[in-house]
C-alpha positions as CSV (number, residue, x, y, z in Angstrom):
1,X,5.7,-3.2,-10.3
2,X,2.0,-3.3,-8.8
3,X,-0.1,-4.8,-5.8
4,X,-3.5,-4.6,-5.2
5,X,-4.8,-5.1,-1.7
6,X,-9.0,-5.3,-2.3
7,X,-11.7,-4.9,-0.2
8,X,-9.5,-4.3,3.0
9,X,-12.1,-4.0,6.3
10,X,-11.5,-0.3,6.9
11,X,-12.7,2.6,5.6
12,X,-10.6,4.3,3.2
13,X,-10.0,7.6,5.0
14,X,-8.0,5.9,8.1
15,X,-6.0,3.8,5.7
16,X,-5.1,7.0,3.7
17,X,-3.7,7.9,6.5
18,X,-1.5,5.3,6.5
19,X,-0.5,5.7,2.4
20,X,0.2,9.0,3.3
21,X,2.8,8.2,5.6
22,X,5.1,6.0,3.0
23,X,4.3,7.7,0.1
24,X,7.4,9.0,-1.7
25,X,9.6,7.1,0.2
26,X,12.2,4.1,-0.2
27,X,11.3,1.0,0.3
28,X,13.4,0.4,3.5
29,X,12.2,3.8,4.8
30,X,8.6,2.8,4.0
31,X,9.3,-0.8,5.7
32,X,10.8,1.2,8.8
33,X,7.9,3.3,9.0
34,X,5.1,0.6,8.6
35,X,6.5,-1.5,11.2
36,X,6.2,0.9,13.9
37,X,3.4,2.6,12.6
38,X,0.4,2.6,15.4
39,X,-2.5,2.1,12.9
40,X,-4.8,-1.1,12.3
41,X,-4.0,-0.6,8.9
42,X,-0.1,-0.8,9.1
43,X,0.0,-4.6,9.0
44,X,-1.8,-5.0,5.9
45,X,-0.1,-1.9,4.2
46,X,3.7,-3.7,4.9
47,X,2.1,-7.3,3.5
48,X,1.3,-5.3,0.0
49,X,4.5,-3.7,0.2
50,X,6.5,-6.5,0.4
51,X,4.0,-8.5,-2.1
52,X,5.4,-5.9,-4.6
53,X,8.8,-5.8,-3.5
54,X,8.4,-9.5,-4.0
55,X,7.1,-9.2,-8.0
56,X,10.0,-6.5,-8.5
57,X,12.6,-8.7,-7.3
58,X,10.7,-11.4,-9.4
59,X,11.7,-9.1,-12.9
60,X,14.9,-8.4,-11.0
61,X,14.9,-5.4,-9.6
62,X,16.7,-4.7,-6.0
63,X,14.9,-3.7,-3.4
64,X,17.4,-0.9,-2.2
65,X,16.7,1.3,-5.5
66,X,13.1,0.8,-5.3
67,X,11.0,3.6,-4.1
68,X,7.0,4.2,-4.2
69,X,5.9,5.7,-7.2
70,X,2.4,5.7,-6.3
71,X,-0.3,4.5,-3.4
72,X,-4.1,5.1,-3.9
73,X,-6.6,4.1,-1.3
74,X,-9.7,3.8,-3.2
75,X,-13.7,3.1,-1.8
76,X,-14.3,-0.9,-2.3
77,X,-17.7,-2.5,-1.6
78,X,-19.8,-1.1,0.6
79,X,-22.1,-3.3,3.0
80,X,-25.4,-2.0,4.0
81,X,-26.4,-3.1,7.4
82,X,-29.3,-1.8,9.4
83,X,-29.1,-1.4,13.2
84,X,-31.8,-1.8,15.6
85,X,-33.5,1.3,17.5
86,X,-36.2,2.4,19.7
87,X,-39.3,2.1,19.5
88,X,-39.0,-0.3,16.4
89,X,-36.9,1.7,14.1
90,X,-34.3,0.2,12.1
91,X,-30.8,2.9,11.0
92,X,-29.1,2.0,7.9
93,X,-25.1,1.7,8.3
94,X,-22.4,0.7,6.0
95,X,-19.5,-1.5,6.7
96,X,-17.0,0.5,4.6
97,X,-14.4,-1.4,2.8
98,X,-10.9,0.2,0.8
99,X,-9.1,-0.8,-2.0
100,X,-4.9,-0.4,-2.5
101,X,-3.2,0.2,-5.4
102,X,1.0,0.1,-5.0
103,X,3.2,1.2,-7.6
104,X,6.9,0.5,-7.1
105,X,9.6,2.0,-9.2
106,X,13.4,2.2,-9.6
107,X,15.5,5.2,-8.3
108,X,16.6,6.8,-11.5
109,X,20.1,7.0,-10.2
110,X,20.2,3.2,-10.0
111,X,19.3,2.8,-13.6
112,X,22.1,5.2,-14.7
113,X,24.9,3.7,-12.9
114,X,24.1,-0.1,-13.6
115,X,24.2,1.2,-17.0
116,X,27.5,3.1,-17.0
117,X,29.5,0.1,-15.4
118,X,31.7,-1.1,-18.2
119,X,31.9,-4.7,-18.4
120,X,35.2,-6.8,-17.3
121,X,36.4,-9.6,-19.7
């Protein structure tokens, strides 16, 4: 399961901070986390988690065994912008922009015990 979040209006390093946080964990750890999280990026980071949670659910997963395999916070598009100085002078800035990649995945343990449940008749 995979969500993309592009061209997010931050720049990647303070959303990697962010990724860093949930990576590795469960999905109700990660939900715990972002949700009290004191970053501008938090809000947008739970929406894309719950996107995926949504598409795993979707293929019909659970969202209790689900855990996240893997977040990337990549450079998006850059604007260039300049800025007005003294004495006439113009400084070129950049309006940075990120790019999220989520990967979801099922708890290994979860996969082994839904398969070792014999079936009743």
């Amino acid at each position: 399961m995979r969500a993309t979040l592009t061209n997010y209006q931050q720049s990647p390093r303070k959303v990697r901070l962010v990724a860093d946080m949930i990576r590795g964990k469960s999905v109700p750890r990660a939900r715990m986390l972002l949700s009290f999280a004191d970053k501008k990026s938090a809000p947008a980071v739970l929406k894309l988690l719950e996107s995926a949670v949504s598409s795993a659910r979707s293929e019909g997963a659970s969202a209790e065994n689900l855990f996240i395999k893997d977040i990337q916070v990549n450079m998006g598009i850059s604007m260039k912008r300049f800025m007005p100085m003294a004495r006439g002078q113009a400084h070129k800035y950049r309006h940075r922009r990120a790019t999220v990649i989520l990967m979801l995945d099922a708890k290994k343990d979860a996969i082994k015990t839904a398969k070792k449940t014999p079936k009743k008749n």
